[in-house]
C-alpha positions as CSV (number, residue, x, y, z in Angstrom):
1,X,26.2,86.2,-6.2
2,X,24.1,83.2,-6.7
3,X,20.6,82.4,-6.1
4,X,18.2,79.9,-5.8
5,X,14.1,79.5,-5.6
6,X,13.4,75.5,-4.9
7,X,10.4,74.6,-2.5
8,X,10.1,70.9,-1.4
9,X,6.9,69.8,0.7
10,X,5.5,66.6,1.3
11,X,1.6,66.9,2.5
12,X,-2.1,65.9,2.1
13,X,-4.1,67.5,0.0
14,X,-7.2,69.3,2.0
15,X,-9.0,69.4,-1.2
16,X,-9.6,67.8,-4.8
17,X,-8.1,68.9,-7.4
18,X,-9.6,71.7,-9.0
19,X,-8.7,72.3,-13.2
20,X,-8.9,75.6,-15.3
21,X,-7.9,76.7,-18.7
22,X,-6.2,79.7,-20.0
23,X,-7.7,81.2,-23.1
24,X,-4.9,80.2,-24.6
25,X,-5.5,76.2,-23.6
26,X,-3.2,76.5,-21.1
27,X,-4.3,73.1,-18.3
28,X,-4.0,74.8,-14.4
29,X,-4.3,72.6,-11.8
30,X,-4.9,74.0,-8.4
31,X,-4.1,72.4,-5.2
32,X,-4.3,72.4,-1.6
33,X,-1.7,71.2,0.4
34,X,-1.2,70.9,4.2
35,X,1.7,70.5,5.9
36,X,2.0,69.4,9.8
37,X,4.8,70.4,12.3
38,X,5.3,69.2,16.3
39,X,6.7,70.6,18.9
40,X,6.7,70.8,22.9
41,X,6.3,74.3,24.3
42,X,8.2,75.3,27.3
43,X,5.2,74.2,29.6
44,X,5.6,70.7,28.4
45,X,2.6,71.1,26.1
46,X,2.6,69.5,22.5
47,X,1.5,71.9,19.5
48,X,0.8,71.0,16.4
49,X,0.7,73.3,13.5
50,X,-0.7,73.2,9.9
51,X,0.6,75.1,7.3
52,X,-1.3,75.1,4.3
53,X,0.6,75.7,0.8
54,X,-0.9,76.7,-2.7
55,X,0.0,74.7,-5.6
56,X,-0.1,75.1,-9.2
57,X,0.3,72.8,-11.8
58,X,0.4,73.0,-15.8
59,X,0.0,71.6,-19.0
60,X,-0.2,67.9,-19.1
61,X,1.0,67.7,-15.1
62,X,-2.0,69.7,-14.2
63,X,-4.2,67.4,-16.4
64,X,-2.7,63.8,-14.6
65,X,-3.0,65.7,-11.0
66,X,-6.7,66.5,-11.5
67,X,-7.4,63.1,-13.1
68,X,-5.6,60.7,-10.3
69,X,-5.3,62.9,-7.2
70,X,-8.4,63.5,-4.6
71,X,-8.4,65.0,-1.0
72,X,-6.2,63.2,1.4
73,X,-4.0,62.5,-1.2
74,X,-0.4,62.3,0.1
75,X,2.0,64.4,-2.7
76,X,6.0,65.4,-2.8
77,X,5.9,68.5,-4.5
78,X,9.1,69.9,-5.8
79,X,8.8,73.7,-7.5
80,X,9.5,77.2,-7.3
81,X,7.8,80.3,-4.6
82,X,5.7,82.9,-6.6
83,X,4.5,86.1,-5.3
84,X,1.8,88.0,-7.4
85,X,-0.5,91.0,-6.2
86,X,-3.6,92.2,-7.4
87,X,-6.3,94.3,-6.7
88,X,-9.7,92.7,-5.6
89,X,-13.2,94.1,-6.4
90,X,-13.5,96.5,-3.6
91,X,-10.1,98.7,-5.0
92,X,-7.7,96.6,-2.0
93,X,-4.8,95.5,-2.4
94,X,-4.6,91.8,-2.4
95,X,-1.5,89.5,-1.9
96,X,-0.7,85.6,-2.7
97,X,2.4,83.1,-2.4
98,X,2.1,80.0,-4.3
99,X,4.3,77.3,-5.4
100,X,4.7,76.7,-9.1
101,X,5.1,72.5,-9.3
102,X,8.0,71.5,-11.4
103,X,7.3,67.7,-10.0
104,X,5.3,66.0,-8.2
105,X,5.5,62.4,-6.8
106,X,2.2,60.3,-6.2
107,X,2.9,58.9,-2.1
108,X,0.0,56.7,-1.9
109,X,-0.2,53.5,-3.1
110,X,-0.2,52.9,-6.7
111,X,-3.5,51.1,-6.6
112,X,-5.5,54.4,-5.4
113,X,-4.5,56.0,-9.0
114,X,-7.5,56.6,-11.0
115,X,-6.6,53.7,-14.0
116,X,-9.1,54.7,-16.6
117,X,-7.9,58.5,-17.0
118,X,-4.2,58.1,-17.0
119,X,-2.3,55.5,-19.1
120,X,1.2,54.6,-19.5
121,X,1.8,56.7,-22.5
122,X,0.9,59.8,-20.4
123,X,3.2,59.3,-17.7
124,X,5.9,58.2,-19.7
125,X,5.5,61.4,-21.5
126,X,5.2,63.3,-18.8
127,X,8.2,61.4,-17.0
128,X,10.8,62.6,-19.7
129,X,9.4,65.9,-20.4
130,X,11.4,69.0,-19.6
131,X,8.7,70.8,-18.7
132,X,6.9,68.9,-15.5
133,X,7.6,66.1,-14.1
134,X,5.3,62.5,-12.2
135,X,6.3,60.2,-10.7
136,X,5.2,57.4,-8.4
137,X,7.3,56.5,-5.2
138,X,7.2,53.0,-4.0
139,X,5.7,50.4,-6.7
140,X,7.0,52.4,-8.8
141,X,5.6,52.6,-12.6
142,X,8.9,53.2,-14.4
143,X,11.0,50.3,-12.9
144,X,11.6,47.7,-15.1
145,X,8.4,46.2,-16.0
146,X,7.8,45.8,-19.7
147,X,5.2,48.5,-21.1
148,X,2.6,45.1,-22.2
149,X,2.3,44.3,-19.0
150,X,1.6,47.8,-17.4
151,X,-1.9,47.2,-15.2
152,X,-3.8,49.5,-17.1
């Protein structure tokens, strides 16, 4: 028997970015992410209800999310559901679900990117590597324009 453990969302983030670092030098992005759904109850009435998703990013992903994303960012994240417990400081038994990114895709328009922190290099890199993956839907950065005239 086969099994899989894929999550894909597309939603806004409710926060910015927030960045921490293993004591190894491990880069953990955290985000927020909420995701809307409609529908008309049986009295005719419409509902509309937000689910809100934990994200976490690493390495050189979780550095380019905390540099160029901010709250009411619109993201496609693609990734994998992880379930931890722990114990919190009064002895109870605390649970958490999050989604580990494998990718994400930048939905806003390319111009909102914050230009000074993330060049070309960087998402190039990050673009091929195994590991994570960017990218940028739309106006997209990895088309066919020559790297020297990249606009910033």
């Amino acid at each position: 028997m086969y099994s899989l453990n894929k999550v894909f969302i597309i939603g806004f983030l409710g926060s910015s970015p927030r960045i921490q670092y293993s004591q190894s030098g491990l880069a953990i992005c955290k985000l927020n992410v909420a995701t809307d759904e409609s529908y008309t109850s049986k009295a005719g009435e419409k509902i509309k209800q937000t689910e809100w998703h934990r994200i976490n990013a690493f390495n050189r992903l979780a550095e380019i999310c905390h540099t160029s994303l901010t709250k009411g960012s619109l993201i496609y994240v693609e990734g994998s559901i992880n379930s931890r417990q722990w114990q919190d400081k009064d002895g109870n038994r605390r649970y958490s679900t999050e989604i580990n990114a494998s990718k994400i895709l930048f939905l806003d328009r390319r111009q909102d990117i914050n230009k000074e922190q993330v060049s070309f290099a960087d998402i190039n890199e990050m673009y091929n590597s195994s590991d994570n993956d960017i990218s940028y839907h739309n106006n997209s950065i990895m088309d066919n324009t020559p790297f020297d005239t990249v606009p910033f």
